[in-house]
MMTF fields as JSON, N, C-alpha, C and O atoms, coordinates in Angstrom:
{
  "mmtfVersion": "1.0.0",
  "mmtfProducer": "UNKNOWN",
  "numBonds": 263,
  "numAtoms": 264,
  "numGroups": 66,
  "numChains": 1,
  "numModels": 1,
  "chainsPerModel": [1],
  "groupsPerChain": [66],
  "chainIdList": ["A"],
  "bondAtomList": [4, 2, 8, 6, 12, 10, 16, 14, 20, 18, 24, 22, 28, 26, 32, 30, 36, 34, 40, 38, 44, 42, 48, 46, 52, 50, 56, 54, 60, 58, 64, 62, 68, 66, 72, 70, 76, 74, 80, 78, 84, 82, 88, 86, 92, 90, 96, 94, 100, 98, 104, 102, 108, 106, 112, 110, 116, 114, 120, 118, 124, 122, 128, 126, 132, 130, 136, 134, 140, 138, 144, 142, 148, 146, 152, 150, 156, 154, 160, 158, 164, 162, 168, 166, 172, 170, 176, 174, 180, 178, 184, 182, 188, 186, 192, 190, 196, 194, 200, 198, 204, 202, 208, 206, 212, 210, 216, 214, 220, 218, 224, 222, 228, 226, 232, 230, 236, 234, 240, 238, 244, 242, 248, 246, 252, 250, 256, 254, 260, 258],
  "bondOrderList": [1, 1, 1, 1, 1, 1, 1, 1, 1, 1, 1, 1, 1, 1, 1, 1, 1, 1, 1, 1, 1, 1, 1, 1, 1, 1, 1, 1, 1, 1, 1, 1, 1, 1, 1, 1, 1, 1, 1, 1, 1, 1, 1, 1, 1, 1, 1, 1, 1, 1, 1, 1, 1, 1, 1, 1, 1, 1, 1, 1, 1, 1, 1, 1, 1],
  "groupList": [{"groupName": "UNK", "atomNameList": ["N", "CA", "C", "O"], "elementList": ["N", "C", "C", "O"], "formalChargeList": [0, 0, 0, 0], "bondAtomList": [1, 0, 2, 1, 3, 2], "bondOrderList": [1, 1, 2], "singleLetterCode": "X", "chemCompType": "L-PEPTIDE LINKING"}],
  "groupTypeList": [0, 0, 0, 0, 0, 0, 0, 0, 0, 0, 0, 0, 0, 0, 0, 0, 0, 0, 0, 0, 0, 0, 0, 0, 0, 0, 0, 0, 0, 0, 0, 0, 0, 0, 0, 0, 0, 0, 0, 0, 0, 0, 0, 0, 0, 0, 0, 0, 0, 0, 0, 0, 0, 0, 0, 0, 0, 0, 0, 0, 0, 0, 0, 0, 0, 0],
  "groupIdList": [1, 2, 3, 4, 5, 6, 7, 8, 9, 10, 11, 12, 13, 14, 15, 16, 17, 18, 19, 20, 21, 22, 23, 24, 25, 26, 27, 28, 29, 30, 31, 32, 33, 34, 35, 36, 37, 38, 39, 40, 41, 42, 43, 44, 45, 46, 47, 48, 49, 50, 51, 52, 53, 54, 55, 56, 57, 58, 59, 60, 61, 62, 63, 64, 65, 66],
  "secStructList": [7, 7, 2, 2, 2, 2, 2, 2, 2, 2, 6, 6, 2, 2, 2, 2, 2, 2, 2, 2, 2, 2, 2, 2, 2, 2, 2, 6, 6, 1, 7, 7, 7, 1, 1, 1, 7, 6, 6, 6, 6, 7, 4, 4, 4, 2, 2, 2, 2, 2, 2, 2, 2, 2, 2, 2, 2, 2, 2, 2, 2, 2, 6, 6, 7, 7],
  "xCoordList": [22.568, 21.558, 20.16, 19.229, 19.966, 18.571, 18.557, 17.49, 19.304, 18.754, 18.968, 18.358, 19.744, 18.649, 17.681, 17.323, 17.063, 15.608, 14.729, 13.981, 14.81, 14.611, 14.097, 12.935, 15.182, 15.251, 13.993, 12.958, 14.402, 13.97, 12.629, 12.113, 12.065, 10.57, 9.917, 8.769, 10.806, 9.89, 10.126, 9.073, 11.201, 10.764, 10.069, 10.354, 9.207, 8.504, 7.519, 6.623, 6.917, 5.769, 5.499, 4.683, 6.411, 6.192, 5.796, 5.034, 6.33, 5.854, 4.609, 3.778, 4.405, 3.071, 1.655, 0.479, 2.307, 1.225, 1.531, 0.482, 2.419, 1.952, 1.223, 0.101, 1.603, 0.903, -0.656, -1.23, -1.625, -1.905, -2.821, -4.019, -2.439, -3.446, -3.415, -4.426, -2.291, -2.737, -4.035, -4.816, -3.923, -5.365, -6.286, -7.147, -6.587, -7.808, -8.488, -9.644, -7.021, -7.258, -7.963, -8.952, -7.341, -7.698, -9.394, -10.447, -9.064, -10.483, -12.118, -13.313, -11.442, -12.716, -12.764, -13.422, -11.957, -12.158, -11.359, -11.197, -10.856, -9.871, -8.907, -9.097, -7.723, -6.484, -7.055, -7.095, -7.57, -7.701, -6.639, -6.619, -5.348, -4.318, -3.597, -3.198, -3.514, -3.11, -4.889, -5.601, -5.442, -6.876, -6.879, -7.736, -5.802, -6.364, -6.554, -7.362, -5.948, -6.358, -7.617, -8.514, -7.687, -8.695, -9.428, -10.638, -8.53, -8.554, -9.615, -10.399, -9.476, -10.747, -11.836, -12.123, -12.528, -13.845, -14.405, -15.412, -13.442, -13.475, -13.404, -12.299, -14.287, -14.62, -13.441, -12.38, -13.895, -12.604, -11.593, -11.024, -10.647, -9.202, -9.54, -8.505, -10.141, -10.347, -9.944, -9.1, -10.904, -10.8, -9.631, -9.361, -8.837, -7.915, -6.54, -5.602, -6.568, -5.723, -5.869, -4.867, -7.154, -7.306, -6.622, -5.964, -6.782, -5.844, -4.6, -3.9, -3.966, -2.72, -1.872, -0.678, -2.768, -2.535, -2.414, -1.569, -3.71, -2.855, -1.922, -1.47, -1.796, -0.306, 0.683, 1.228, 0.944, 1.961, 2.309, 3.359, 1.038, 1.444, 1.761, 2.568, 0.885, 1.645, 3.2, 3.96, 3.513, 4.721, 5.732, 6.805, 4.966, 6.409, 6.28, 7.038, 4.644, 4.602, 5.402, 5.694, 5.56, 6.577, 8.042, 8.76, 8.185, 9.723, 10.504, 11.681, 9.275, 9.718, 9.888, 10.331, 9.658, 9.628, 11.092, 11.981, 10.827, 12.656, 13.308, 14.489],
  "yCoordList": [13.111, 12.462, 12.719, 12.012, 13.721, 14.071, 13.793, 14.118, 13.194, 12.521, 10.82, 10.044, 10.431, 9.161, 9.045, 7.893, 9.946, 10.093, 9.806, 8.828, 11.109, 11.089, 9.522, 9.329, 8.55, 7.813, 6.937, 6.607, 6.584, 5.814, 5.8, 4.973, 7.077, 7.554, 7.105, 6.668, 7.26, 6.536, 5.445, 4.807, 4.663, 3.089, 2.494, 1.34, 3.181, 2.86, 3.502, 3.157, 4.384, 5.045, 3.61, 2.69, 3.883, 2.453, 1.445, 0.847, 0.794, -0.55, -0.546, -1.419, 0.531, 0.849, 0.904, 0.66, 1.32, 1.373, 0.586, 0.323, -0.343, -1.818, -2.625, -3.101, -2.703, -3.495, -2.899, -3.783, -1.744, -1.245, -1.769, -1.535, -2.457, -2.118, -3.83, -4.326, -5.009, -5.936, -6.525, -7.45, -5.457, -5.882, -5.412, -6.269, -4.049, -4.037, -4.93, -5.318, -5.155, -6.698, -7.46, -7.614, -8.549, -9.881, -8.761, -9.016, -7.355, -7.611, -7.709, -7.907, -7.494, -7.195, -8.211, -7.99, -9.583, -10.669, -10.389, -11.387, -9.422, -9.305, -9.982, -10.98, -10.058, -11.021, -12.133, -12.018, -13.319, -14.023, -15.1, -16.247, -14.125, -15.331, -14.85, -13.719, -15.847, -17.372, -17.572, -16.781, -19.012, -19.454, -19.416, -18.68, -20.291, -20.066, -18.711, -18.468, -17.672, -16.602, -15.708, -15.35, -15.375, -14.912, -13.77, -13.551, -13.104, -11.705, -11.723, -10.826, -12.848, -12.856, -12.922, -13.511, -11.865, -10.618, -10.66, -11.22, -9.88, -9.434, -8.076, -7.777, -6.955, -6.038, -4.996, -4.497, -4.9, -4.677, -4.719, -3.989, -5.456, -5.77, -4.635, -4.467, -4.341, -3.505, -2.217, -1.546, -2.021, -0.844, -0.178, 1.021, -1.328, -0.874, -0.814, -0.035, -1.558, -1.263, 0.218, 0.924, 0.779, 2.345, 3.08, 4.085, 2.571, 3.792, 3.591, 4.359, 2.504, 2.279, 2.863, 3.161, 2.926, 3.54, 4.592, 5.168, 5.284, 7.206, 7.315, 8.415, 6.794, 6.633, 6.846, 7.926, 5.615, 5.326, 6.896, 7.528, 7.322, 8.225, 9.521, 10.375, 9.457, 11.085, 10.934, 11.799, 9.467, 9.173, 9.703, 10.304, 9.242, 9.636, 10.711, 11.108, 11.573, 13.071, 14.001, 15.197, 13.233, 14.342, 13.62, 14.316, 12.569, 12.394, 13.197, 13.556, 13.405, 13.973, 15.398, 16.172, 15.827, 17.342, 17.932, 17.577, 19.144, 19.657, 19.909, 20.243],
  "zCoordList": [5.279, 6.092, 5.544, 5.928, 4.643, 4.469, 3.605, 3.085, 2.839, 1.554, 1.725, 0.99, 2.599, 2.993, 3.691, 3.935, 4.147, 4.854, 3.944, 3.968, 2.642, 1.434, 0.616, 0.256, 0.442, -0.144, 0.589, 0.011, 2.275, 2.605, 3.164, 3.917, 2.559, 2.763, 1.498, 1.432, 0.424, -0.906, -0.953, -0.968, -0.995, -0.842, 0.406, 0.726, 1.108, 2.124, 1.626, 2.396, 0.677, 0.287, -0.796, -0.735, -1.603, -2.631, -2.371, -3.131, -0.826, -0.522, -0.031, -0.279, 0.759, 1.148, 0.213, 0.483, -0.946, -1.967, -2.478, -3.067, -2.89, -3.709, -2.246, -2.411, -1.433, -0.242, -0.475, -1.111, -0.231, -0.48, -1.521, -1.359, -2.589, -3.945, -3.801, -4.298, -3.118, -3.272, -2.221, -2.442, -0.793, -0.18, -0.909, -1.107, -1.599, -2.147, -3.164, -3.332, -3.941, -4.606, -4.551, -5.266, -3.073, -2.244, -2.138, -2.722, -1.046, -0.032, -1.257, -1.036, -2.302, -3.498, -4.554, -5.57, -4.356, -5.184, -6.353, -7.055, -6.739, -7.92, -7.787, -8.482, -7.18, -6.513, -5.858, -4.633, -6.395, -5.431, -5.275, -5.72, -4.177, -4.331, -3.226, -2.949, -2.692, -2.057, -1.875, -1.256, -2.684, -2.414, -1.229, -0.739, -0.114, 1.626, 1.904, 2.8, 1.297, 1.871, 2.552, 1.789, 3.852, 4.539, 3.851, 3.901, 3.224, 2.753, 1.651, 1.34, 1.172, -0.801, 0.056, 1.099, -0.968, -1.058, 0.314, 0.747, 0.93, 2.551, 2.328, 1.875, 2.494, 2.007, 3.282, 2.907, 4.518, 5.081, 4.951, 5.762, 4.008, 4.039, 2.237, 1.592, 1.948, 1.103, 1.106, 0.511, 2.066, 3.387, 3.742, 3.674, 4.214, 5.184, 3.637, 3.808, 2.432, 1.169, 1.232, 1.113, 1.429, 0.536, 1.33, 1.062, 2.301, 3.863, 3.839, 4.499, 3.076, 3.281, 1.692, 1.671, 0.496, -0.619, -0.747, -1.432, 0.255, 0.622, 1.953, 2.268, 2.302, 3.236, 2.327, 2.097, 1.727, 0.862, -0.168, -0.055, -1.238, -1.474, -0.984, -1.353, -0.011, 1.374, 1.072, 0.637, 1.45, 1.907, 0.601, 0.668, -0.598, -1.808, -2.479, -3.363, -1.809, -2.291, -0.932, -0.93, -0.115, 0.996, 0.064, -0.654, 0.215, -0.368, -1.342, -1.368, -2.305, -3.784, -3.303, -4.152, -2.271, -2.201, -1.734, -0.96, -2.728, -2.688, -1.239, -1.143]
}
Protein backbone atom coordinates (compact mmCIF):
# COMPACT_ATOMS: atom_id res chain seq x y z
CA UNK A 1 0.00 0.00 0.00
CA UNK A 2 2.78 2.45 0.61
CA UNK A 3 4.28 2.18 -2.32
CA UNK A 4 1.29 3.02 -4.26
CA UNK A 5 0.88 6.07 -2.22
CA UNK A 6 4.41 6.46 -3.27
CA UNK A 7 3.78 6.19 -6.90
CA UNK A 8 0.70 8.12 -6.89
CA UNK A 9 2.18 11.17 -5.13
CA UNK A 10 4.75 11.56 -8.00
CA UNK A 11 2.65 11.30 -10.86
CA UNK A 12 0.55 13.91 -9.20
CA UNK A 13 3.77 15.99 -8.25
CA UNK A 14 4.66 15.66 -12.07
CA UNK A 15 1.37 16.75 -13.31
CA UNK A 16 1.31 19.44 -11.02
CA UNK A 17 4.50 20.78 -12.22
CA UNK A 18 4.03 20.39 -15.88
CA UNK A 19 0.50 22.12 -15.22
CA UNK A 20 2.47 24.46 -13.31
CA UNK A 21 5.12 25.70 -15.88
CA UNK A 22 2.35 25.73 -18.68
CA UNK A 23 0.37 28.67 -16.70
CA UNK A 24 3.46 30.51 -16.12
CA UNK A 25 3.90 30.12 -19.74
CA UNK A 26 0.33 31.37 -20.98
CA UNK A 27 0.31 33.98 -17.67
CA UNK A 28 3.80 35.67 -19.13
CA UNK A 29 3.17 35.51 -22.98
CA UNK A 30 5.69 32.71 -23.57
CA UNK A 31 2.95 29.86 -24.42
CA UNK A 32 0.67 31.69 -26.19
CA UNK A 33 -1.60 28.73 -26.88
CA UNK A 34 -4.81 28.17 -27.36
CA UNK A 35 -4.91 32.16 -29.00
CA UNK A 36 -8.64 32.26 -27.25
CA UNK A 37 -6.95 31.70 -24.27
CA UNK A 38 -7.75 34.02 -21.20
CA UNK A 39 -4.57 33.12 -19.59
CA UNK A 40 -1.87 35.03 -22.39
CA UNK A 41 0.16 37.65 -20.48
CA UNK A 42 -2.21 37.53 -17.49
CA UNK A 43 0.31 38.01 -14.93
CA UNK A 44 -1.85 36.18 -12.21
CA UNK A 45 -2.26 32.91 -13.94
CA UNK A 46 1.59 33.29 -13.66
CA UNK A 47 1.27 33.57 -10.15
CA UNK A 48 -0.77 30.97 -9.37
CA UNK A 49 1.86 28.40 -12.12
CA UNK A 50 4.65 29.26 -9.40
CA UNK A 51 2.44 27.99 -6.43
CA UNK A 52 1.48 25.12 -8.22
CA UNK A 53 5.31 24.25 -9.41
CA UNK A 54 6.36 24.10 -5.68
CA UNK A 55 3.42 22.02 -4.85
CA UNK A 56 4.20 19.74 -7.43
CA UNK A 57 7.79 19.47 -6.33
CA UNK A 58 6.99 19.14 -2.39
CA UNK A 59 4.91 16.51 -3.87
CA UNK A 60 7.86 14.33 -5.72
CA UNK A 61 10.48 15.46 -3.04
CA UNK A 62 8.11 13.72 -0.28
CA UNK A 63 7.54 10.80 -2.87
CA UNK A 64 11.19 10.12 -3.51
CA UNK A 65 11.75 9.84 0.16
CA UNK A 66 12.82 6.43 1.57
Amino acid sequence: MKKALKIGLLVLGGLLLLTGLVWIGQGTGYFPYPRSSIMISQMPWAYRGIGLVVVGVAAIVVSRRP
